[in-house]
C-alpha positions as a printed NumPy array, in Angstrom:
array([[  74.535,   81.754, -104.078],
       [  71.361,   81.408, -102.029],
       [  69.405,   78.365, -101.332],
       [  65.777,   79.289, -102.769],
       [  63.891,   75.983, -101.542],
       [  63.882,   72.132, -101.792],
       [  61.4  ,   70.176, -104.304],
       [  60.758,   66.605, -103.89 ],
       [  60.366,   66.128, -108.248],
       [  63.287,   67.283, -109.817],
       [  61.385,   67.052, -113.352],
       [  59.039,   70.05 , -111.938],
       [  62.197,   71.522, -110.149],
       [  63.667,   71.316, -113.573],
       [  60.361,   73.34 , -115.164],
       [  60.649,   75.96 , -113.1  ],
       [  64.474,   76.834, -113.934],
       [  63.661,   76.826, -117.325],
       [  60.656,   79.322, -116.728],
       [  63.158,   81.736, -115.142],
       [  65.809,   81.35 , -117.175],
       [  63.179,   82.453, -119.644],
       [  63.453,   85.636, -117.934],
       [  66.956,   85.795, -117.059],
       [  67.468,   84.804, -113.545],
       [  69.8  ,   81.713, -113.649],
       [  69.356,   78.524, -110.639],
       [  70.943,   75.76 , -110.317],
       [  69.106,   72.286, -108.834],
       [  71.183,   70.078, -106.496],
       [  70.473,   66.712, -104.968],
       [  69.945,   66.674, -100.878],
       [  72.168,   63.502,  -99.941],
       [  69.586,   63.252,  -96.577],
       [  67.049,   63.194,  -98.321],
       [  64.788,   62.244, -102.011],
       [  64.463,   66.177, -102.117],
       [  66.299,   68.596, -104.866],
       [  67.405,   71.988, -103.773],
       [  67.21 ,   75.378, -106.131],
       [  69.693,   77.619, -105.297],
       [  70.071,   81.165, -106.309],
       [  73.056,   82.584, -108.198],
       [  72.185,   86.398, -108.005],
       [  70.963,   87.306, -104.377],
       [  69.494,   90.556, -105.336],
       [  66.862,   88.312, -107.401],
       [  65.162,   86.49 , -104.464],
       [  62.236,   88.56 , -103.807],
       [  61.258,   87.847, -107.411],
       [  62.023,   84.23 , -106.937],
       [  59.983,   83.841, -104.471],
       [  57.224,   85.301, -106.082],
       [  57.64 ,   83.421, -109.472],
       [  57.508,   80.271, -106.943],
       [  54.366,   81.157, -104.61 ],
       [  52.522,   80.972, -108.283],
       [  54.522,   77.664, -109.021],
       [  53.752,   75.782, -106.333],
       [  50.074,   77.347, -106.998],
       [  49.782,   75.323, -110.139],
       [  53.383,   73.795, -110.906],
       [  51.85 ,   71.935, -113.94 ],
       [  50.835,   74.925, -115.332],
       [  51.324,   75.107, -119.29 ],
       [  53.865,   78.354, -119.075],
       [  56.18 ,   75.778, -117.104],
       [  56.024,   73.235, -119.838],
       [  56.544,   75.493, -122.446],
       [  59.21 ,   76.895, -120.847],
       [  61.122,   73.381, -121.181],
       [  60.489,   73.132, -124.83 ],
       [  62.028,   76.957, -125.824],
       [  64.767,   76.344, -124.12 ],
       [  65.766,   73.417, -126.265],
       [  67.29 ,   71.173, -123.635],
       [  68.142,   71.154, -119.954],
       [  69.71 ,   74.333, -118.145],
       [  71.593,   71.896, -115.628],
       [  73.726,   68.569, -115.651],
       [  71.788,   67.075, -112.556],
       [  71.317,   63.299, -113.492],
       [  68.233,   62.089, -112.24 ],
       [  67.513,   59.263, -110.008],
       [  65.141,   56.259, -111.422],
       [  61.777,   57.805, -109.839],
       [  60.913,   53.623, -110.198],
       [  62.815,   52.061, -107.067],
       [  61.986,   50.5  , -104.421],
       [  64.025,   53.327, -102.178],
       [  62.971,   56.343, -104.379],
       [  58.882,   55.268, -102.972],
       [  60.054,   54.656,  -99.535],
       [  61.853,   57.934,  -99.076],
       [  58.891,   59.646, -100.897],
       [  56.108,   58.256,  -98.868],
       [  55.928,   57.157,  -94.647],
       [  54.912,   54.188,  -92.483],
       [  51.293,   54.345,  -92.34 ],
       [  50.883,   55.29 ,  -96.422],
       [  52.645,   52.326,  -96.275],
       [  50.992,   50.676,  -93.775],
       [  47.318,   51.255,  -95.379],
       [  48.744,   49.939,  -98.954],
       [  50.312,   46.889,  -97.217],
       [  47.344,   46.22 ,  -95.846],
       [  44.747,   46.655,  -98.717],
       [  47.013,   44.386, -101.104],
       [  47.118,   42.015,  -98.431],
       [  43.103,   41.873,  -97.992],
       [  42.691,   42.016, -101.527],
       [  44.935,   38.259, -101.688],
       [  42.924,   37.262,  -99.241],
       [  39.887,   37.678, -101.411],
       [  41.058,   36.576, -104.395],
       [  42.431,   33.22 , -102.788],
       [  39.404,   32.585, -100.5  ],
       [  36.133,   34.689, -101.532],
       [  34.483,   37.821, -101.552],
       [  31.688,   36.734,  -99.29 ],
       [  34.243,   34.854,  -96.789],
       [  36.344,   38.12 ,  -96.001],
       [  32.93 ,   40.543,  -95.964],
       [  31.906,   37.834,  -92.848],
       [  35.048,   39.282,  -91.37 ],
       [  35.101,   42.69 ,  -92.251],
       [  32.666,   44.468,  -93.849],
       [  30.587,   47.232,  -91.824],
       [  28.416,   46.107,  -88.653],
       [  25.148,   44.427,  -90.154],
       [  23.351,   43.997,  -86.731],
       [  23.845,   44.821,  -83.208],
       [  26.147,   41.971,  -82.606],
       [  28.426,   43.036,  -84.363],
       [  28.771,   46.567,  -83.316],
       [  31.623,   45.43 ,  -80.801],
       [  33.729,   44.262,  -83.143],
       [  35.388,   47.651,  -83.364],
       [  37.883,   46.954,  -86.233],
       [  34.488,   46.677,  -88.429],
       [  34.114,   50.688,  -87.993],
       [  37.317,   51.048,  -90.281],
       [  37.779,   47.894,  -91.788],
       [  35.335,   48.187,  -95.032],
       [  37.981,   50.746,  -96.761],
       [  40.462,   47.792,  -96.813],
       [  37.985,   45.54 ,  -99.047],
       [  38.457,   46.199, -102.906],
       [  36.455,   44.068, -105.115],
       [  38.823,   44.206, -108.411],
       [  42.086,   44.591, -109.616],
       [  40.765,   47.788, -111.096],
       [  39.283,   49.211, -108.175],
       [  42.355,   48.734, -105.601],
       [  44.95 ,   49.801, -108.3  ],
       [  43.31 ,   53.344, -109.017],
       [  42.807,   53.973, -105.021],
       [  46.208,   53.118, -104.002],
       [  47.638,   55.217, -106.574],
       [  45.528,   58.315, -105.434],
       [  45.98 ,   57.522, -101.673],
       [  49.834,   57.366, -102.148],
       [  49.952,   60.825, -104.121],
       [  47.904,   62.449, -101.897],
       [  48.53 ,   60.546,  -98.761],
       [  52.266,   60.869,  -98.898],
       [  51.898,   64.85 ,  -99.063],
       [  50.584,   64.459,  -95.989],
       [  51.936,   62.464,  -94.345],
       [  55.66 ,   64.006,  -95.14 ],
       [  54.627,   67.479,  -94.902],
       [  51.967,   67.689,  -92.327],
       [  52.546,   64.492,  -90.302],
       [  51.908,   60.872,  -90.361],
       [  49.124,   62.011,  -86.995],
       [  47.421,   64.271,  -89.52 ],
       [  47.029,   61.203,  -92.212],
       [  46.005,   59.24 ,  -89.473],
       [  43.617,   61.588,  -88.153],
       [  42.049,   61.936,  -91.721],
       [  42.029,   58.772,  -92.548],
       [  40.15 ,   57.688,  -89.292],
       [  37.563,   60.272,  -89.78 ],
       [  36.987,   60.157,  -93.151],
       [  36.501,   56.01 ,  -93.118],
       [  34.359,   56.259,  -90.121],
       [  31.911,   59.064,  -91.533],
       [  32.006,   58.076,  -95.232],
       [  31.405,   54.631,  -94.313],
       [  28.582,   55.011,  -91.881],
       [  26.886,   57.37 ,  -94.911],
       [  27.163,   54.38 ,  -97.516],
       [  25.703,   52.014,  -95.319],
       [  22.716,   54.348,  -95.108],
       [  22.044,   53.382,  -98.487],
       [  23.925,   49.703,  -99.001],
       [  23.914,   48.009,  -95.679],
       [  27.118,   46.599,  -95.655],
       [  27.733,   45.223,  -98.788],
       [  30.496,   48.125,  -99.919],
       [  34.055,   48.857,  -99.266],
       [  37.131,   50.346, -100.392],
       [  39.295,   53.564, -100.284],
       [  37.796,   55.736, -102.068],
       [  35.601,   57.833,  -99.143],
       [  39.444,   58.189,  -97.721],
       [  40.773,   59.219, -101.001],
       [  38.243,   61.637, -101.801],
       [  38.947,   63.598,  -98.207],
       [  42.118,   63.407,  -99.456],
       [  41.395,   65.227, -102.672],
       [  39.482,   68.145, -100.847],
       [  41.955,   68.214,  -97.938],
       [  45.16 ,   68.442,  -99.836],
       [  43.528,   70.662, -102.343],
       [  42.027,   73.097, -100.446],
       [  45.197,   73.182,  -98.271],
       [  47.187,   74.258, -101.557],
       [  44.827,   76.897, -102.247],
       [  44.413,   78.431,  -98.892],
       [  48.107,   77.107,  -97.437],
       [  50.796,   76.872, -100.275],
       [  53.686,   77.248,  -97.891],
       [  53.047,   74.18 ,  -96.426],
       [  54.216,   72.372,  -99.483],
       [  51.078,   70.045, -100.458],
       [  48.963,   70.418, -103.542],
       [  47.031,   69.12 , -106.073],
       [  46.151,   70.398, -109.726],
       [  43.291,   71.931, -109.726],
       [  41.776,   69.746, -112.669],
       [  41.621,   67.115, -110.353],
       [  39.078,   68.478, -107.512],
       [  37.041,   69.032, -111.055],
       [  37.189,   65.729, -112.636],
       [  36.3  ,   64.171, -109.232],
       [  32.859,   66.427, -108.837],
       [  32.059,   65.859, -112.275],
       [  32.792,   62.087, -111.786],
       [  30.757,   62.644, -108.67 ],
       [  27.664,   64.027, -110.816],
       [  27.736,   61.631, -113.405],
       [  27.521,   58.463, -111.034],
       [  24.887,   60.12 , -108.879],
       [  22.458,   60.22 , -112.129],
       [  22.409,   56.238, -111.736],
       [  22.286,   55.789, -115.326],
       [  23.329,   52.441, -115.642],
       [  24.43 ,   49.275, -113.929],
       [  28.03 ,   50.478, -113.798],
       [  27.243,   53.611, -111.989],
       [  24.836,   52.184, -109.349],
       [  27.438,   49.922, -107.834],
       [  29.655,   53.068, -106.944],
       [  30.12 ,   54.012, -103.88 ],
       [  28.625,   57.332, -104.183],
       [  27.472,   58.371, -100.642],
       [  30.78 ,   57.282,  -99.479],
       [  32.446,   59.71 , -101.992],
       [  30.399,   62.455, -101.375],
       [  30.886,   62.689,  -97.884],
       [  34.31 ,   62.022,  -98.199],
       [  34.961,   65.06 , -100.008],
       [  32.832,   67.134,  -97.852],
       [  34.779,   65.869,  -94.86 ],
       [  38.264,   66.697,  -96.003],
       [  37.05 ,   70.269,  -97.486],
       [  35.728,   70.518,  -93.926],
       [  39.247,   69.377,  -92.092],
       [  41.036,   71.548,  -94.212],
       [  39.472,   74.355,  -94.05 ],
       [  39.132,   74.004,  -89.866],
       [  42.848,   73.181,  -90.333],
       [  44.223,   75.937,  -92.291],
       [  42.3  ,   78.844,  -90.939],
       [  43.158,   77.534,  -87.67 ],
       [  46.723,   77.93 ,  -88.642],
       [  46.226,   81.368,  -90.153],
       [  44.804,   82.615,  -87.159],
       [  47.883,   81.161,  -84.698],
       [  50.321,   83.359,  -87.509]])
């Protein structure tokens, strides 16, 4: 047997055994005791260049429909690997770093804050420069992505910035978050308060580099083990379109310059990143 490659979810580990098995080539999935990661080994050597084709599509587009469909012809699992409870507090630990941490910590915390003082009270503290006095409080450059205004708004953030920040950040490198993160606060910030002054905040302008950096780096880099589904670079422009037509109250307190040149910062970082890398290979 030959070990084929390691997968951090061993439901999509699980889809893509069931997709070859569909075609005859038989793998097995195996916990990593170091590790939250699953390994696929091989059973027939002579099969690995195929493999390995079959999984430069998967990791492509590993929620694919094929994959999915795969699971339901086969009529039940091709392996007795019991699965861990994806829930715990160890399974997130092990899945994410210290400064996807770090940033969630943080936001919760400054979210309490709000809710047990007020909105206006924290903003005072830490919402984007508002006059030239202010401009040496240097925490107030990155600060403003730390300030959500509902329970709404912080929930559906943090869950995007730990998918996509984790990839990362255990992939890449926790510099590389940082280094994205920094850039694409500072930049999508200083565009909002073009239009707002500084009565915004949140995650989202981090989020959205995010989204184009961890996309485009699937696309262009697939061997480096990030991705997102495509569908969700889509849903984000067309989420970007709608709320730039300002139809309605709801849509005019978005953050839309923030988002905008969020995304166009981590397209831009990803693509300086990846065909930098091409070019050292």
């Amino acid at each position: 047997m030959i070990h084929v490659t390691s997968i951090s979810n061993p439901r999509l580990a699980q889809a893509f055994i069931d997709y070859m098995a569909m075609q005859s080539i038989h793998l097995t999935m195996r916990p990593n005791n170091e590790s939250s990661l699953v390994e696929l080994w091989l059973e027939d050597d002579s099969q690995l260049s195929r493999v390995q084709q079959e999984l430069h599509h998967f990791t492509r587009d590993p929620f694919h429909e094929r994959y999915q469909a795969s699971s339901w012809q086969t009529g039940k699992p091709t392996s007795s690997f019991k699965y861990q409870n994806s829930l715990n507090l160890n399974m997130l630990k092990n899945q994410s770093g210290p400064l996807t941490i770090a940033i969630t910590v943080l936001c919760v915390l400054v979210y309490l804050w709000m809710v047990m003082t007020s909105t206006s009270h924290v903003m005072n503290w830490l919402a984007w420069p508002n006059n030239s006095d202010q401009y040496l409080e240097l925490w107030r450059w990155i600060s403003p992505a730390l300030l959500h205004f509902s329970l709404t708004h912080i929930l559906f953030n943090l869950a995007l910035w730990w998918y996509l920040g984790s990839q990362v950040e255990q992939k890449i490198g926790s510099s590389k978050l940082f280094e994205v993160t920094i850039v694409s606060v500072f930049f999508s910030s200083w565009a909002q308060s073009l239009f707002s002054g500084s009565n915004f905040g949140g995650l989202s302008g981090v989020v959205y580099a995010l989204i184009g950096y961890v996309c485009l780096t699937g696309e262009m880099s697939p061997q480096r083990g990030i991705s997102a589904p495509r569908g969700l670079i889509a849903v984000s422009i067309i989420w970007l379109l709608v709320a730039s037509l300002n139809l309605n109250q709801f849509s005019s307190n978005i953050a839309n310059a923030a988002h905008i040149s969020g995304l166009i910062i981590g397209l831009l970082m990803g693509l300086w990143d990846n065909l930098r890398k091409q070019k050292n290979q």
